[in-house]
N, C-alpha and C positions, 0 to 999 in steps of 0.2 A: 437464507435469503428467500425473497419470493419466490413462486412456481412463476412468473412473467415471464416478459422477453431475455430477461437474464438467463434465466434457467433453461431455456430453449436455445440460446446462441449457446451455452457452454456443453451442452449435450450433444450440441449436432455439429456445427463446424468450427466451435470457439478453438478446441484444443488439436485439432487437427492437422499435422503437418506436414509443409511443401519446402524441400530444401533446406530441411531444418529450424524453419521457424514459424510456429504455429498463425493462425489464420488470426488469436487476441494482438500475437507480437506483431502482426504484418501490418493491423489497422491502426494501433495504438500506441507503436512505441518508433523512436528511429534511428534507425542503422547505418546510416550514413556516415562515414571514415571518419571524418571531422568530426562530429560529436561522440564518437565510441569513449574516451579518455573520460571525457564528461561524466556521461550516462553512467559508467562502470563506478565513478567516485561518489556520485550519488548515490547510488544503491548503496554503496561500503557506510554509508553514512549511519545507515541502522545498528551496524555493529558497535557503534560509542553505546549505544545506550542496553545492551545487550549484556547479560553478566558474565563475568568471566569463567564460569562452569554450572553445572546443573544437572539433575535428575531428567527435569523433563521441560519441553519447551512447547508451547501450543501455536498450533498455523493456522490461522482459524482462514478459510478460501483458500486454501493452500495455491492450489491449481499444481500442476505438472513439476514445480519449482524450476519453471523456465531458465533460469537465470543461475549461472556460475555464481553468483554475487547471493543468490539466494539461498544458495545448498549452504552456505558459508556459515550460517547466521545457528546452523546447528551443532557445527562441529566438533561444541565443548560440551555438549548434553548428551547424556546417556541414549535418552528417546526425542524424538521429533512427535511429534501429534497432528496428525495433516486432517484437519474437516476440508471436505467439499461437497456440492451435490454432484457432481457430473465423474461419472462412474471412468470416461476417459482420464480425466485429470489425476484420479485417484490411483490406477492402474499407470499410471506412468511417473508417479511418486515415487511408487513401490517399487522401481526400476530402480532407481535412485537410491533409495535408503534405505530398503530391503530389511535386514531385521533390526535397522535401528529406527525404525519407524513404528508409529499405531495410527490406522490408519479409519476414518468415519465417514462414509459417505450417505450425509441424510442430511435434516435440517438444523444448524446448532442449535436452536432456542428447544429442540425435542432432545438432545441427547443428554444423557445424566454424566454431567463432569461431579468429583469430590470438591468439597469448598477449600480453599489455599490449599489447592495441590499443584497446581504449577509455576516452575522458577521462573518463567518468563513466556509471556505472550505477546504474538506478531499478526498484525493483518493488516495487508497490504490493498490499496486500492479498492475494498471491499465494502468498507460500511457505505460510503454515500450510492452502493447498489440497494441497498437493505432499503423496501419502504419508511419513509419518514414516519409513519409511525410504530416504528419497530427498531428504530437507531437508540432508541435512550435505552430501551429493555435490552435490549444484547449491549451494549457495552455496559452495562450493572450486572450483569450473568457475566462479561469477561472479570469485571472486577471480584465478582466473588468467588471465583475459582480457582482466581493469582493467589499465591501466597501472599501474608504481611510481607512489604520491603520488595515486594517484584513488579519491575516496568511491564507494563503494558503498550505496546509503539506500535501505533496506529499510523498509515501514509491516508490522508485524507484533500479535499482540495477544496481549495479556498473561495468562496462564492465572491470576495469581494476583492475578486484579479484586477488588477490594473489594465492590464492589456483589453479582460472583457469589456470594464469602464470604455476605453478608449475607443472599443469597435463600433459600441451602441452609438456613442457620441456625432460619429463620422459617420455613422449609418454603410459600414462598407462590412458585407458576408465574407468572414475570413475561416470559418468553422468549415472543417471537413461531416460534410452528411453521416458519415457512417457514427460518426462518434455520438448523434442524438437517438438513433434508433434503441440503445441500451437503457433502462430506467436509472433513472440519477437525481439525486435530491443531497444540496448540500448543505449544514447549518453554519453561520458562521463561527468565530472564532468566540465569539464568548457564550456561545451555546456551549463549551467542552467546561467551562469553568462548576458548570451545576454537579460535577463530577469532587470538589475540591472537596465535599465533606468525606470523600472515603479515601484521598490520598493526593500527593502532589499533584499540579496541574503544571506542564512545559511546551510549550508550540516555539520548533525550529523550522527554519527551511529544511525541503527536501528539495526541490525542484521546481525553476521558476517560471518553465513555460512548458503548456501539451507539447508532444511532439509533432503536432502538427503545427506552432507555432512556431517552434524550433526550424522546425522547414522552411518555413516566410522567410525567418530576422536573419538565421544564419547562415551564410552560402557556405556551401562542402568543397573547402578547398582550405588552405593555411589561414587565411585569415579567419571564418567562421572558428577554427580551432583556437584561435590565438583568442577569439571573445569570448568562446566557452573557457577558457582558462580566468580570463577576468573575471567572466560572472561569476564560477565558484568559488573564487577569492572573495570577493563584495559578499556574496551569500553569508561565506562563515566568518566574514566581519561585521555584518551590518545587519546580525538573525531577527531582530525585532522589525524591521523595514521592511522584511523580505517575507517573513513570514505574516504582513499585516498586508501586503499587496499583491501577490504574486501566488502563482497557482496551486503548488502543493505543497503540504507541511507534514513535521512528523509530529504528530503528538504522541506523546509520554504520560502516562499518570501512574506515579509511582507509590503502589497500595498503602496505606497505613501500615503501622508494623504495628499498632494494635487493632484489630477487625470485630 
């Protein structure tokens, strides 16, 4: 990712932590009782498309692997591969996954991966930090490094959210401040199809609102709970809807199995 404000928030206070939850989780994600159940099934969502055993697994932004849901996604692979820049995040991996980990902390587009050597790759939240013009060359360096036959599952977010539509419309400021200070550039969803000549292309729902959005619509008490339960029903019934409106998806590109 760039040396910008990215790389400066995840070196100095991004992975920093207060009562157990780093300064990215405090801004960015939400913890509130009522949607814990949610949040946790979303994350679990990565592992359908994850294979059932492996050599090696690449993390490409690993960060800290915050998340109980996150360590999860390695559990059937020999090694994890955690890239990040921020020497914190790297260093609290290594806590985590100790010698089943290999661990990179420099710029991916610099470091020398082998071509189809890994069973499966994961980056979470990470490409739409990557300058827009540096988004097409790293995901064609993830692709040629997957093996033939291995997912690629990328969480990315959707520029053409329903809810954003609706804020411009009404002209009412619903965005928490902190979330623009970070560089962010997102393409839409048929920007990921230019990807089809080197292997399947699939956009599912991950997650249909920021968490600060989640904050507004859902109150933290039983009912809020009771509509995160709907909405992730609707989600994995209705995935072409949700993922063509709504803020984050996963995408999938599943390598050629001839390269």
């Amino acid at each position: 990712m760039e040396k910008n404000n990215i790389y400066n928030f995840y070196n100095t206070i991004g992975w920093k932590q207060h009562k157990n939850i780093t300064k990215d989780s405090d801004l960015f994600e939400d913890h509130r009782k009522n949607s814990q159940e949610y949040v946790k099934k979303c994350r679990q969502r990565i592992n359908k498309y994850i294979p059932i055993k492996g050599d090696h697994i690449l993390d490409f932004a690993s960060g800290p692997i915050q998340y109980k849901e996150y360590l999860e996604y390695s559990k059937n692979f020999k090694f994890r591969h955690c890239v990040d820049f921020s020497k914190e995040a790297i260093s609290l991996a290594k806590k985590k996954l100790k010698k089943r980990g290999k661990y990179y902390c420099e710029d991916f587009l610099k470091i020398h991966f082998k071509k189809n050597f890994f069973d499966c790759i994961i980056s979470l939240h990470t490409i739409y930090h990557i300058d827009k013009s540096k988004q097409k060359k790293t995901i064609e360096k993830l692709i040629e490094i997957a093996k033939p036959g291995a997912p690629i599952i990328i969480v990315y977010s959707n520029p053409n959210c329903l809810i954003k539509n609706l804020i411009k419309i009404v002209k009412i400021f619903l965005f928490n401040k902190n979330k623009n200070f970070l560089y962010f550039h997102t393409f839409p969803n048929s920007w990921w199809f230019q990807f089809n000549k080197f292997g399947n292309i699939q956009i599912h729902p991950w997650r249909s609102f920021s968490s600060q959005h989640q904050k507004l619509l859902f109150p933290d008490n039983f009912i809020g709970k009771t509509l995160f339960r709907i909405l992730f029903f609707l989600e994995d019934r209705f995935k072409k809807f949700f993922s063509k409106y709504f803020q984050y998806n996963i995408i999938i590109i599943t390598k050629n199995l001839v390269s």
